[in-house]
C-alpha positions as CSV (number, residue, x, y, z in Angstrom):
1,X,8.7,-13.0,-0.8
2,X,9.6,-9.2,-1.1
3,X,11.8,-8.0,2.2
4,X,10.2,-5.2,4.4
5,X,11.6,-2.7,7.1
6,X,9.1,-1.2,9.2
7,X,10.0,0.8,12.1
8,X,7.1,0.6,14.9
9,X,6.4,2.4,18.3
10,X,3.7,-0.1,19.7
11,X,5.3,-0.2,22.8
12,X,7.1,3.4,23.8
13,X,6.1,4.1,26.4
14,X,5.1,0.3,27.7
15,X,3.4,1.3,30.7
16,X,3.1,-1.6,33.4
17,X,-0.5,-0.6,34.5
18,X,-3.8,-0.4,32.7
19,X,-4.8,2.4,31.8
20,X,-8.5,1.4,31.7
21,X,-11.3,0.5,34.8
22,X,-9.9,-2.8,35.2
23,X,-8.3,-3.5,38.6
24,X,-5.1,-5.1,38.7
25,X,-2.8,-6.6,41.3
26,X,0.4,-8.0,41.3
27,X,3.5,-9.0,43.0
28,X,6.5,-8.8,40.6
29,X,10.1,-9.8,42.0
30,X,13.9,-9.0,41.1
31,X,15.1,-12.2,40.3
32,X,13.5,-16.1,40.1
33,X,16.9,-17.4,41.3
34,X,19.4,-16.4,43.5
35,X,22.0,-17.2,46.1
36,X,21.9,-17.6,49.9
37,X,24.4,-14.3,50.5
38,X,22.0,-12.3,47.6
39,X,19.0,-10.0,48.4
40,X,15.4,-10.5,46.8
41,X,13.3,-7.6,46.2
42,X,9.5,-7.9,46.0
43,X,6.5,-5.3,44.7
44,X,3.2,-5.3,45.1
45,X,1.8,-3.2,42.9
46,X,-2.3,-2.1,42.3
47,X,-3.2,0.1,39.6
48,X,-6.5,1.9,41.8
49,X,-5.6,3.0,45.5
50,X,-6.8,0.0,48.0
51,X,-7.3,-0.4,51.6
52,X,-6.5,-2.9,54.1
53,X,-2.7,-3.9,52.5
54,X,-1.9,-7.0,54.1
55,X,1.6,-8.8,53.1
56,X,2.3,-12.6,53.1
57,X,4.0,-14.4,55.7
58,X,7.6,-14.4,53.8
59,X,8.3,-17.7,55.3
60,X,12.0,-18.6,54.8
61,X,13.2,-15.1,54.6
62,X,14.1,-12.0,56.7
63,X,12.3,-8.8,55.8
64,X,13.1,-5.7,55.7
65,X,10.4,-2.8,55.0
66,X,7.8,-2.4,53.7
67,X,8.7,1.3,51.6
68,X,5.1,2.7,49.9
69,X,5.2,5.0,46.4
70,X,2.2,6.2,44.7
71,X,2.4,7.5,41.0
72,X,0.5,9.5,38.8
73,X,1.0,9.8,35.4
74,X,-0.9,10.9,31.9
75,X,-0.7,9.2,28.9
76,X,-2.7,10.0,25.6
77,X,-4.9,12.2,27.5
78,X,-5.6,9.0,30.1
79,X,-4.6,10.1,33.4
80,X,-3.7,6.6,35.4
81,X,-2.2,6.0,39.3
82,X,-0.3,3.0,40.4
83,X,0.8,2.1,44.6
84,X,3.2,0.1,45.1
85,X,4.5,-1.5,48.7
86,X,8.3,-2.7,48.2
87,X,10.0,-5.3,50.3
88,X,13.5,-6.2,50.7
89,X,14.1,-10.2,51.4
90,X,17.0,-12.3,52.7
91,X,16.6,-16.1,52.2
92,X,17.4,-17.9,55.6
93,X,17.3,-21.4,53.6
94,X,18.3,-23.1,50.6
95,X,15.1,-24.7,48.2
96,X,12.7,-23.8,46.3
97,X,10.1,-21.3,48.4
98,X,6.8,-20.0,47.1
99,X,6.1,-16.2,48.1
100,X,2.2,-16.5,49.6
101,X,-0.4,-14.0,48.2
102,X,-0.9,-10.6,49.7
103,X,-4.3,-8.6,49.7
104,X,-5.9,-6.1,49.4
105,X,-9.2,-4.0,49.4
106,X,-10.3,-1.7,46.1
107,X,-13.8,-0.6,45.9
108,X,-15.3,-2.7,48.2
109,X,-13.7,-6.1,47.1
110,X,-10.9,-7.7,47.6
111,X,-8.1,-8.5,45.7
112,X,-5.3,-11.0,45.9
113,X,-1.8,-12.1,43.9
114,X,-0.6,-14.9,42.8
115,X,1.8,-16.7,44.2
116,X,5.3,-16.5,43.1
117,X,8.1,-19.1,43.4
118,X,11.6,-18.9,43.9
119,X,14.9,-20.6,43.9
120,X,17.3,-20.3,46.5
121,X,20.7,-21.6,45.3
122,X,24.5,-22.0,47.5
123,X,26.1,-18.7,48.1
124,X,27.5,-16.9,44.9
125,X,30.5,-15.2,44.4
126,X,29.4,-11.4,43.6
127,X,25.6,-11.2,45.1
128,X,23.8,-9.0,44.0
129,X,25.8,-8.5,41.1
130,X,24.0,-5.7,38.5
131,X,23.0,-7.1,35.6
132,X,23.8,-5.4,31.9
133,X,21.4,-4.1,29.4
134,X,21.8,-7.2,27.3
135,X,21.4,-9.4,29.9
136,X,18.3,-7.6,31.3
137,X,16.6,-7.9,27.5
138,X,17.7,-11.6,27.0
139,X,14.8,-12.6,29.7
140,X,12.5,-10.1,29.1
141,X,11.9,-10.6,25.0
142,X,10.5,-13.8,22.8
143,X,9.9,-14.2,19.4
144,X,7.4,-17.4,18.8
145,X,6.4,-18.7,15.6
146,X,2.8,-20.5,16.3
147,X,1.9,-23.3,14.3
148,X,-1.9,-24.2,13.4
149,X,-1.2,-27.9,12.5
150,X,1.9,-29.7,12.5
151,X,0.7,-33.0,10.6
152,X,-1.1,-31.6,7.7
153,X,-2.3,-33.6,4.6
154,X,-0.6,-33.0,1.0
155,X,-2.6,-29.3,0.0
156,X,-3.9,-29.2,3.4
157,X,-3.9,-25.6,4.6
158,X,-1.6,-24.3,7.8
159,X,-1.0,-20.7,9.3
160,X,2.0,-19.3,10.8
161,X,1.8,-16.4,13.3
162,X,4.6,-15.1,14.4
163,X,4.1,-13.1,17.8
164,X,6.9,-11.1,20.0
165,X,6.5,-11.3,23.6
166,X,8.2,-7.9,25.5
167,X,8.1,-8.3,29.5
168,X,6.2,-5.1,31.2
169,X,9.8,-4.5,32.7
170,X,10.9,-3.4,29.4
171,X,9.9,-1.8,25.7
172,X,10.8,-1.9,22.4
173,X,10.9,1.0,20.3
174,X,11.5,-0.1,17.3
175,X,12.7,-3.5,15.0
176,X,14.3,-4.2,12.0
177,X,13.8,-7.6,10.2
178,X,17.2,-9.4,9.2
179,X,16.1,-12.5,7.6
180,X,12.8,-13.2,5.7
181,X,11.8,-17.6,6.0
182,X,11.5,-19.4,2.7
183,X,8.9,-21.2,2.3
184,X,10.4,-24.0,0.1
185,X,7.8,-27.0,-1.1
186,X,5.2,-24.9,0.0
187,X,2.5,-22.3,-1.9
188,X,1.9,-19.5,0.6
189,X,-0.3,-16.6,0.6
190,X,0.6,-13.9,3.4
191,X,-2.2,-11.9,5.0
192,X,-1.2,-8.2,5.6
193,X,-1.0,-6.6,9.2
194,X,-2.2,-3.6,9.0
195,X,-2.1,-2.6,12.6
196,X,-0.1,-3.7,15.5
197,X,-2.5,-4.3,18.3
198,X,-0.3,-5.0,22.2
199,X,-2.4,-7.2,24.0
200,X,-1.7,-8.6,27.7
201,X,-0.9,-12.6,28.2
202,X,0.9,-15.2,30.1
203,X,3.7,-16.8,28.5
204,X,5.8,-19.4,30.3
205,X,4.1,-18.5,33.0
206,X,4.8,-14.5,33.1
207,X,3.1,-12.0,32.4
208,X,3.9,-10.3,28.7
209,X,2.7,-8.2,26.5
210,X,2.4,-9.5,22.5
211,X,2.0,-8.5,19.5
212,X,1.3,-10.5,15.8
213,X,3.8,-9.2,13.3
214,X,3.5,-11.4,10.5
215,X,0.4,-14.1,9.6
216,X,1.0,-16.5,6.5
217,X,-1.0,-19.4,5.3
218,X,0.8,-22.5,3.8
219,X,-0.2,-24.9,1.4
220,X,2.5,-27.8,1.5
221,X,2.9,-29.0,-2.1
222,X,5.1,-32.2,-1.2
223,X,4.8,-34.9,1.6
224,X,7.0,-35.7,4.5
225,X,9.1,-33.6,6.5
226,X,9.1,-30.4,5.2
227,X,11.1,-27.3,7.4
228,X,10.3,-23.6,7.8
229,X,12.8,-21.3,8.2
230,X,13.2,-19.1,11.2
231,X,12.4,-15.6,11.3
232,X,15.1,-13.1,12.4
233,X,15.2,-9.5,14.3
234,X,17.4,-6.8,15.1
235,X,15.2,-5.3,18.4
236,X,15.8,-2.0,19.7
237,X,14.9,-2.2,23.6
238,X,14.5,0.0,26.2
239,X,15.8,-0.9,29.4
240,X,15.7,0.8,32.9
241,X,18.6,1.6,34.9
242,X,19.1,2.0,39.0
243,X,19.5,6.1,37.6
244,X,16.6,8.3,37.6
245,X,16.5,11.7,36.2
246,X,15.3,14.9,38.4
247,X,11.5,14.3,38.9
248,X,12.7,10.8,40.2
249,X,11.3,8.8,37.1
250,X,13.5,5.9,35.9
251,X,16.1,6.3,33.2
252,X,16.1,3.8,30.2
253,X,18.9,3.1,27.9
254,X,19.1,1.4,24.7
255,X,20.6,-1.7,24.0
256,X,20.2,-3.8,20.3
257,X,18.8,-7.8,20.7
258,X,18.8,-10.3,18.2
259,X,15.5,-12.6,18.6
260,X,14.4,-15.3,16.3
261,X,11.4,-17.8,15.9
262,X,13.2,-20.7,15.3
263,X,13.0,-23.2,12.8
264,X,9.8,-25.6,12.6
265,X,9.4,-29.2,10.5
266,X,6.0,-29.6,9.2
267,X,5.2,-33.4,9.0
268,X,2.7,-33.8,5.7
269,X,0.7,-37.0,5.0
270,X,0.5,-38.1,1.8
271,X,-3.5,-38.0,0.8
272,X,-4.8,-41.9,1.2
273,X,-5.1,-44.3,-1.7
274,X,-8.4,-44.8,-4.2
275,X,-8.5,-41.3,-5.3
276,X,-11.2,-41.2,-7.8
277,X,-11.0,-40.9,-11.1
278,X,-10.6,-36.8,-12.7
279,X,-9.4,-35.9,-9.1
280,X,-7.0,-32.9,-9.4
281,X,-5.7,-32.2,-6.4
282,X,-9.0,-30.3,-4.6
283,X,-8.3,-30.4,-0.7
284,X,-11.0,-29.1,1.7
285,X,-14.7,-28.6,1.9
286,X,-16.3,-27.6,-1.3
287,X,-20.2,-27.3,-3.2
288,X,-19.9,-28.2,-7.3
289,X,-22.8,-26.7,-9.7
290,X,-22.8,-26.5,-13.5
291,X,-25.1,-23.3,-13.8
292,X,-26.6,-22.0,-17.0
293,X,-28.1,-18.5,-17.3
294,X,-31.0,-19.6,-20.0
295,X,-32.3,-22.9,-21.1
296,X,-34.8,-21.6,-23.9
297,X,-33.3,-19.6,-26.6
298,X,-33.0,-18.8,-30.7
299,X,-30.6,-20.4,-32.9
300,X,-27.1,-18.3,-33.4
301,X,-28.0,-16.6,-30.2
302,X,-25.3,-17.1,-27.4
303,X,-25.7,-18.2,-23.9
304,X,-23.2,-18.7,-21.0
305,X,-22.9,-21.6,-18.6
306,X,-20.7,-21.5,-15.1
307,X,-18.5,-24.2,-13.8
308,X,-18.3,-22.8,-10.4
309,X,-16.9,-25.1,-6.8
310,X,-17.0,-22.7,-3.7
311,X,-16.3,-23.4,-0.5
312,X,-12.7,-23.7,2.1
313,X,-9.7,-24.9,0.8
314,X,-7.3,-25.0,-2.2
315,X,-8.9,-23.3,-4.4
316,X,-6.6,-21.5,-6.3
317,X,-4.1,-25.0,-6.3
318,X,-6.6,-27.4,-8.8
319,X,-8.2,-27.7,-12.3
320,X,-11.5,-27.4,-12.8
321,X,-13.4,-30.2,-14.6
322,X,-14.5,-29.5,-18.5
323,X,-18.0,-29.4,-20.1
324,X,-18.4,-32.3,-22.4
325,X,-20.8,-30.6,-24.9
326,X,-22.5,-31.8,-28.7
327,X,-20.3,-31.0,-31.5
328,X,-23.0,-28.9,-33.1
329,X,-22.8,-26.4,-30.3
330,X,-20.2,-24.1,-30.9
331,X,-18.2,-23.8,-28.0
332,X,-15.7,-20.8,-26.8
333,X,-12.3,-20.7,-24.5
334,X,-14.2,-20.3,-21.1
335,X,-13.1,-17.4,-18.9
336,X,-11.9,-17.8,-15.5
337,X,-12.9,-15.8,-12.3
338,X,-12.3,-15.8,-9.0
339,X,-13.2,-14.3,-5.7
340,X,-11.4,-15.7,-2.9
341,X,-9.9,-14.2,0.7
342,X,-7.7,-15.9,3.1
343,X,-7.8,-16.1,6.5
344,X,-6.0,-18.6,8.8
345,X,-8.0,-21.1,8.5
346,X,-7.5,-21.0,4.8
347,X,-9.0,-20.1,1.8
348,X,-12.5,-19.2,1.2
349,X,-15.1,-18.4,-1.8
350,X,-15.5,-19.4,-5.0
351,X,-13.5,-19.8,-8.9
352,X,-15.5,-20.7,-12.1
353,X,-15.1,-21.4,-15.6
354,X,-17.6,-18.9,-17.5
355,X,-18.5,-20.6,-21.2
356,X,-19.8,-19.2,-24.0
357,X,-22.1,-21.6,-26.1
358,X,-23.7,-20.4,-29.7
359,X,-26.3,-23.2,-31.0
360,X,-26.5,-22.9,-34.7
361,X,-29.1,-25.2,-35.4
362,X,-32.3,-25.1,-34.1
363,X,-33.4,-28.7,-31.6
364,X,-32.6,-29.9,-27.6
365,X,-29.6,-30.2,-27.1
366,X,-28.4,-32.1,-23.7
367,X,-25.7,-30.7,-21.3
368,X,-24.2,-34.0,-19.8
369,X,-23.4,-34.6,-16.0
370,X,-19.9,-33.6,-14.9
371,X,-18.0,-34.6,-11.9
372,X,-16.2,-32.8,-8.8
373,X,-14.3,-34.8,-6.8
374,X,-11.9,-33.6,-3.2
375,X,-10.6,-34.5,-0.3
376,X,-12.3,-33.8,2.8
377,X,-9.3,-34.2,5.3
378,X,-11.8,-33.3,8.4
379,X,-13.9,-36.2,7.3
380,X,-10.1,-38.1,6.0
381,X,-12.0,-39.3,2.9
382,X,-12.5,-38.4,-0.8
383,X,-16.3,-37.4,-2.3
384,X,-17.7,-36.9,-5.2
385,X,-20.3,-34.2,-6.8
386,X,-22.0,-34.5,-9.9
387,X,-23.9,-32.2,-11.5
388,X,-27.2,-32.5,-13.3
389,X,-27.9,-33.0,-16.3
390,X,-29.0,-29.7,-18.4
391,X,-31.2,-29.5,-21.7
392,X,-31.1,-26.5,-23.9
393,X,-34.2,-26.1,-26.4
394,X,-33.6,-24.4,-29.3
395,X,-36.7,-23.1,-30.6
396,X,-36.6,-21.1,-34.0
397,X,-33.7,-21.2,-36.5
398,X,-31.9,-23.5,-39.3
399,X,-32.5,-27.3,-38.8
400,X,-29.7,-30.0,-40.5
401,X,-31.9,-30.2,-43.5
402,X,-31.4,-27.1,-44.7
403,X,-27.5,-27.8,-45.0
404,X,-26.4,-29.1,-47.8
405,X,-23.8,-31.7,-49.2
406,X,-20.9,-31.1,-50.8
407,X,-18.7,-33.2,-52.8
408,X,-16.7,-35.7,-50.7
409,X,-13.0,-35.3,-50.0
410,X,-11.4,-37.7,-52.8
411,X,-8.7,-39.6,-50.0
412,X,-10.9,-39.2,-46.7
413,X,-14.6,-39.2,-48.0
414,X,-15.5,-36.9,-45.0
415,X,-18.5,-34.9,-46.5
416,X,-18.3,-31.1,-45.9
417,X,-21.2,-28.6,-45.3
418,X,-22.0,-25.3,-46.5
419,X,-21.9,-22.4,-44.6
420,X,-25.8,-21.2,-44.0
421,X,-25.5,-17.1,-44.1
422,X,-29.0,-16.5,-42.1
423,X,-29.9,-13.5,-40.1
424,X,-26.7,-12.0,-37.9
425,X,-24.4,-15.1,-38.4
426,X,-20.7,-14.5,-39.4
427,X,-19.6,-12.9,-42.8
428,X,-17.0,-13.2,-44.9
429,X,-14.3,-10.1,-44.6
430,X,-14.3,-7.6,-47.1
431,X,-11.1,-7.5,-48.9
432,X,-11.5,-4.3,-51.2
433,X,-11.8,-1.4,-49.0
434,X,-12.8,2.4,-49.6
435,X,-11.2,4.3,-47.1
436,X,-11.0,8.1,-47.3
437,X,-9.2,10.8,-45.3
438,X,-11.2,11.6,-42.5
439,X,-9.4,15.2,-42.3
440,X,-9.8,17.1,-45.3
441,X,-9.7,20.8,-43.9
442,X,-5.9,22.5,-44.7
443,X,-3.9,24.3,-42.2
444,X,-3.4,26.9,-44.6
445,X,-5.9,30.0,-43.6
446,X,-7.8,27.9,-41.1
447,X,-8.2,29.1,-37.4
448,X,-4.9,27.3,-36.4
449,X,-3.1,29.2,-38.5
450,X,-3.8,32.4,-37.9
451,X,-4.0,31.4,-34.6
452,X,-0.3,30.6,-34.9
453,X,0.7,33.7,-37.0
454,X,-0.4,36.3,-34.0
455,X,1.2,33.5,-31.1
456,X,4.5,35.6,-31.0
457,X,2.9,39.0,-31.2
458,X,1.1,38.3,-27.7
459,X,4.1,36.6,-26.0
460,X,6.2,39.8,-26.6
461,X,4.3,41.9,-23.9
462,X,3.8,39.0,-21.7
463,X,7.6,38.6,-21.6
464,X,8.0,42.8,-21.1
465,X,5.7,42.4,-18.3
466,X,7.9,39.5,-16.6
467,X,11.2,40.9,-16.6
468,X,9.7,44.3,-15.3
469,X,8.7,42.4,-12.3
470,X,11.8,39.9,-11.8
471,X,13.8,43.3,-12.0
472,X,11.9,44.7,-9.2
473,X,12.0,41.9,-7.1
474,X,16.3,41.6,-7.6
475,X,15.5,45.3,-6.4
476,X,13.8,44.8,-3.2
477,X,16.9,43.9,-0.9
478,X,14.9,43.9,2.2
479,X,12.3,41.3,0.6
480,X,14.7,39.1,-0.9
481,X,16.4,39.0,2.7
482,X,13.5,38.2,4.4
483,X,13.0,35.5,1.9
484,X,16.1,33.6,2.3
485,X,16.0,33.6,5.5
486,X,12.6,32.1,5.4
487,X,14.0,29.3,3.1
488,X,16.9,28.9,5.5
489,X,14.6,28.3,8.6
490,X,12.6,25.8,6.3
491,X,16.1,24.2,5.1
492,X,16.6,23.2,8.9
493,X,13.9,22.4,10.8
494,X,12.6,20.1,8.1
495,X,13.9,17.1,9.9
496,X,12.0,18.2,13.1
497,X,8.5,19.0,11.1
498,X,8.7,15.4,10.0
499,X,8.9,14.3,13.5
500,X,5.7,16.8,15.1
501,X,3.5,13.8,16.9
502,X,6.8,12.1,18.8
503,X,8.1,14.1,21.6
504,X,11.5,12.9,21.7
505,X,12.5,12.1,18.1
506,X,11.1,16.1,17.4
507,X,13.0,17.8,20.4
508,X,16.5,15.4,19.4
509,X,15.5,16.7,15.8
510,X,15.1,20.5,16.5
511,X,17.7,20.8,19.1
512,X,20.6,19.2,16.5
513,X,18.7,21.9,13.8
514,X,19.6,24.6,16.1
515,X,23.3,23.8,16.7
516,X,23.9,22.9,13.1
517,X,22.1,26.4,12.3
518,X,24.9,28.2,14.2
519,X,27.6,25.5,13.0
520,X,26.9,27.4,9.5
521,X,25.8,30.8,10.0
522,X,28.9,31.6,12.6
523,X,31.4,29.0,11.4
524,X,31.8,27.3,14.9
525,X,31.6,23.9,16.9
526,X,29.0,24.4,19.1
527,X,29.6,21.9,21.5
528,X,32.5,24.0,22.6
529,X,29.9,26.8,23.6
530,X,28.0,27.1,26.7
531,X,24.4,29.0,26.5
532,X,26.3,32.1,28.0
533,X,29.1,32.2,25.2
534,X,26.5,31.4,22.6
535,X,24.8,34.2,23.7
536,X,27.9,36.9,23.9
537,X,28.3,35.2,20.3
538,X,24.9,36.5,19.1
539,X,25.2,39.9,20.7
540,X,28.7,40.5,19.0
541,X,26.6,40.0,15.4
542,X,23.9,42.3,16.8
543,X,21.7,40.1,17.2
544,X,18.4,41.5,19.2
545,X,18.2,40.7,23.1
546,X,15.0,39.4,22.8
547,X,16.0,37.3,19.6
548,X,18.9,35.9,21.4
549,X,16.8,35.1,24.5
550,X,14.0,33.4,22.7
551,X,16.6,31.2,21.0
552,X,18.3,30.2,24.6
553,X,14.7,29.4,25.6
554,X,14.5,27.1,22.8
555,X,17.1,25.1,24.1
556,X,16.1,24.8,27.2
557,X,13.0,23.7,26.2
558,X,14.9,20.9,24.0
559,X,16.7,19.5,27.6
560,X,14.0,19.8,29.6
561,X,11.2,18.2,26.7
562,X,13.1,15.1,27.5
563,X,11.9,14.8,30.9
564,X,8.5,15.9,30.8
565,X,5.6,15.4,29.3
566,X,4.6,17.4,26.1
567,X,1.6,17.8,24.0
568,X,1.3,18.2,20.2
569,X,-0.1,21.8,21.1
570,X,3.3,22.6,23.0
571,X,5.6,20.8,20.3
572,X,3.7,22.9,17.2
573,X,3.8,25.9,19.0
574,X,7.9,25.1,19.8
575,X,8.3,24.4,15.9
576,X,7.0,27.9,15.2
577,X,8.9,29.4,17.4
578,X,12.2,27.8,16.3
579,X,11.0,29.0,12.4
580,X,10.6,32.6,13.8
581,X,13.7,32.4,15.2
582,X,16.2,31.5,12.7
583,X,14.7,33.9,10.5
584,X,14.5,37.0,12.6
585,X,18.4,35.9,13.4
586,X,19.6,35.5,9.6
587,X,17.5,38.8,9.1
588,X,19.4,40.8,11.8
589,X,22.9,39.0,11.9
590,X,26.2,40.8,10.5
């Protein structure tokens, strides 16, 4: 199956709370497990602003608090609010002790946690010891491979979704895939993605958010234990730190996990004995009709008849049965068709054989019943379908007795019959054929060739006419200066244009466009400059105040972008600016 690399940004940023009119309420904790000599920390967090807060008992611990933070915050236009009241526990005991719900009133009604359990273990060596980025994302991130049926029949259909699971806690902003399963012993058909959905759900007993990133349906074509090979990623995850940047919102870093689904053995049953007889392998639930599109019809005239079995199942892994038709119909190569989708239940629609039959003599002439037989492994049994029988009346044309005999074959005595050349039936080919030249007119003295004759008479003026004008622009210093430095703003800030719509990947883009812009234009490193030495810089080429100030502002803007919110409004009108910029400087530098 081909490899892919897609790069996704489902959940950047992963915000804890909903964002729509459903209330929620939680109490989230540190750690599950911890020593004696550690501290717990508990939240209770409500996404609408509630009344009447009332905390647990926190039996088994010593409390200190609780501290209250409300925040606000806008997201894709959705403006959302989260309170949260933070405790700060130390376990007086050793054992297993189960946090009690809290409460609290939102609009009238009132809303409680769950209750949350925890382990309190001997006294540990570094309590409280801070845990790494990797060590944060090992807990927080699950790859799962779900299996529809582990104990399939032979041709039985099975899906595998494979689903990551990110903790609220954290986000991922991207993944890379770093090993594709083979399917061995199995036909498979994979059913695109075409848009990563997150949706909220409780794994091993959390709360997560998931999302489907690959769906495949499997056909095993061998019984016994058959195994699927795990599915491999390189995540890029976004943790938070105990830092947080000057409006007091948490700082992330990045850190790189490899996750994968694990391998899976697929257990198939061979189908049961007493298949029946013609039985090619059909697996599912299926309808069998032998379907002619005219009965009544004139001799030499052609009509078509469909073998057609629709229905869920295999039906792309079996043979069709064949027609079984008089020798004096003359039969063609049917033509196959099919019209099937998969799902994850399997596969679904229909596939016929489409004959063409030409009677040549004129009579009835009887389709005979054909048979369809699967296995229905709902039901665990095999069945059978026949179709009816079909008569096709002939009603005007040659009959046998106006054939006549030939002489006898000398060794075989097979008799052979004359071809009967009546109304539109096949001729013989012609084998002496009159062809003439369809194109008889000359070049000579035709349109074309005058045509041609005057061609270089009217480019000469056209070319006059070109130079004239490519010699005035070479002219026009001012214009071609403008120009090229048009062409140079475009050069740079092409990277950034491609990232307009995603704040931080367009302001890391356009501030590195900027300092590589002055990396070539003034032959320095720019990391050795501060803003007031890039500025003296700029000045000393004679380089406008105001040009040099709006270029200081642009990276300001770059720094401060990265800890506030921007919209695609603010980012366009920051991609102009930079474009104005680097042309009005190439313009006016010396």
């Amino acid at each position: 199956m081909k490899n892919f690399f897609l790069t996704i940004l489902f959940f950047i940023p992963l915000i804890v709370f909903s964002q729509d009119d459903e209330v929620t309420f939680e109490a989230k904790v540190s750690k599950e497990k911890l020593g004696i000599n550690e501290r717990l920390r508990v939240e209770f967090v409500m996404n609408k602003d509630g009344d009447n807060f009332t905390p647990p008992d926190f039996d088994g611990f010593r409390v200190n608090g609780p501290s209250q933070s409300i925040n606000t915050f806008n997201y894709n236009g959705k403006r959302g609010f989260s309170k949260k009241f933070t405790y700060i526990l130390m376990p007086t005991k050793r054992g297993k002790i189960t946090i009690k719900q809290a409460t609290v009133e939102i609009d009238g009604k009132t809303f409680k946690t769950l209750p949350v359990k925890v382990e309190i273990t001997a006294a540990v060596d570094k309590p409280n010891a801070a845990k790494t980025a990797e060590d944060i994302a090992d807990d927080k991130i699950h790859l799962v491979a779900e299996v529809s049926k582990a104990k399939p029949y032979l041709n039985e259909a099975i899906s595998v979704v494979y689903k990551l699971y990110v903790s609220p806690d954290i986000s991922v902003s991207n993944y890379e895939q770093l090993d594709n399963p083979k399917y061995n012993n199995f036909w498979t058909q994979d059913i695109p993605v075409k848009r990563f959905v997150p949706q909220n759900s409780v794994f091993k007993g959390k709360s997560y958010r998931y999302v489907v990133l690959k769906r495949v349906v499997l056909y095993p074509q061998k019984s016994g234990k058959l195994n699927i090979e795990p599915l491999s990623l390189d995540i890029t995850v976004d943790v938070p730190t105990n830092r947080r940047n000057f409006f007091g919102e948490r700082i992330f870093t990045k850190t790189h996990k490899t996750v994968s689904a694990g391998s899976r053995t697929i257990n198939v049953k061979e189908l049961p004995p007493g298949k029946p007889e013609g039985f090619t392998g059909a697996v599912g639930s299926f309808d069998f009709n032998v379907i002619p599109n005219k009965t009544d019809l004139k001799a030499t005239e052609s009509f078509q008849t469909k073998v057609e079995v629709t229905g869920n199942g295999n039906l792309k892994l079996f043979d069709l049965p064949k027609l079984n038709l008089p020798s004096s119909l003359e039969v063609y190569e049917p033509e196959f068709n099919e019209s099937v989708t998969t799902n994850l239940s399997g596969s679904k629609g229909k596939v016929l054989d489409n004959y063409t039959i030409v009677p040549q003599f004129r009579g009835k002439y009887p389709i005979p019943s054909i048979s369809f037989s699967y296995f229905d492994p709902k039901e665990k049994k095999y069945k059978t379908i026949k179709s009816q029988e079909i008569l096709i009346n002939v009603y005007e044309g040659p009959t046998n007795s106006e054939v006549t005999t030939v002489n006898s074959d000398n060794d075989t005595g097979l008799s052979k019959q004359a071809v009967v050349t009546t109304g539109t039936q096949f001729r013989f080919l012609k084998l002496n054929a009159n062809l003439q030249n369809i194109q008889k007119e000359s070049l000579f003295k035709s349109n074309r060739y005058y045509l041609f004759l005057l061609l270089p008479l009217l480019i000469i003026p056209v070319a006059i006419v070109a130079g004239k004008k490519k010699k005035a622009m070479e002219g026009d210093i001012e214009g071609n200066r403008i120009r090229k430095a048009n062409k140079l703003a475009k050069k740079y800030l092409s990277e950034a244009k491609k990232a307009i719509g995603k704040k931080e990947a367009f302001y890391e883009s356009l501030e590195r466009a900027l300092h590589n812009y002055l990396k070539a234009k003034l032959h320095i490193e720019t990391s050795e400059f501060s803003k007031e030495k890039i500025t003296d810089l700029l000045s000393s080429r004679h380089v406008s105040e105001e040009t040099v100030s709006s270029f200081i502002s642009l990276l300001e803007s770059c720094e401060l972008a990265r800890y506030t919110p921007a919209t695609e409004v603010t980012i366009q009108h920051d991609f102009n600016k930079a474009a104005e910029v680097i042309s009005q400087i190439d313009k006016q530098i010396q």
